[in-house]
C-alpha positions in Angstrom: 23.6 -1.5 3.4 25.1 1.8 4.0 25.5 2.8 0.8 21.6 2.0 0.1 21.1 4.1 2.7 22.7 7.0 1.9 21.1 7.1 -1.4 17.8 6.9 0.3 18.7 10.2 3.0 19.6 11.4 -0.4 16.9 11.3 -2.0 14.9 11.9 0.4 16.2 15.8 0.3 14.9 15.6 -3.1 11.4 14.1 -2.5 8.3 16.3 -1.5 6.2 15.7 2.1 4.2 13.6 1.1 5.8 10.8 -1.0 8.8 10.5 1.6 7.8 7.5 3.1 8.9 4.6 0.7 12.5 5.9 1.5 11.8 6.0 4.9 10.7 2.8 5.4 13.8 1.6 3.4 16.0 3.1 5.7 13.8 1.5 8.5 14.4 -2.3 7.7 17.9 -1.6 6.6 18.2 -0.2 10.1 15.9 -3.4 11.1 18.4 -6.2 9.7 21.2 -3.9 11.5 19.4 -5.1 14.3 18.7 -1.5 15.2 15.1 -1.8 16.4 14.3 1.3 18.0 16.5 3.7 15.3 14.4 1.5 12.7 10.9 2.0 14.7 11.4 6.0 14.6 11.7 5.8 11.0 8.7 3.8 10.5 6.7 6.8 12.4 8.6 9.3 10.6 6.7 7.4 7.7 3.8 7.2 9.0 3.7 10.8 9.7 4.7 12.3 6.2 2.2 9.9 4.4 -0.6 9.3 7.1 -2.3 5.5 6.4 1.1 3.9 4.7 0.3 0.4 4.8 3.8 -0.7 4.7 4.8 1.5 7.6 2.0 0.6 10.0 2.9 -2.9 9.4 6.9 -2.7 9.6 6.0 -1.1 13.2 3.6 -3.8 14.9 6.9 -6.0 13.9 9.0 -3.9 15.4 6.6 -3.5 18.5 6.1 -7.1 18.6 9.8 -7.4 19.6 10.8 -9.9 16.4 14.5 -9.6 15.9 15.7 -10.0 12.0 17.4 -13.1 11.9 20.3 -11.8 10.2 20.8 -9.6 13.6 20.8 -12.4 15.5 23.5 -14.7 13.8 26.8 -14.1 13.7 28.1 -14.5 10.5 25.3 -12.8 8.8 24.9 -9.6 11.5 26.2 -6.4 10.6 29.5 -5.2 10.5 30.2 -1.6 10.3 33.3 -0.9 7.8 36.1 0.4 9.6 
């Protein structure tokens, strides 16, 4: 996940205002399945923002705001753990 992530922010760099929100929303549910709701949510609007009427990131936040928590969050052996 991180590394997926990192090649979205890096891309991103590279990506016009505009046609940013596909990678933002990526980062969003990777956040999401980390269980990171509110980090993931602030993406989401960031999408929202930058490509106003983005489908995928209105509906990626009314999950969010609905308070459903990915179910690889909530079990043990699948939730995130960060590399040390």
């Amino acid at each position: 996940m991180d590394t997926a992530q990192a090649t979205a922010r890096a891309l991103i760099a590279a990506a016009p205002v505009g046609a940013r929100a596909p990678l933002l929303c990526l980062i969003g549910w990777l956040e999401y399945l980390k269980g990171r709701a509110s980090v993931a949510m602030e993406h989401f609007e960031l999408a929202a923002a930058d490509t106003p009427g983005y489908r995928m990131a209105q509906l990626l936040t009314e999950l969010v705001r609905r308070g459903n928590v990915a179910g690889t969050a909530q079990n043990p052996d699948t939730a995130y753990q960060r590399l040390r």
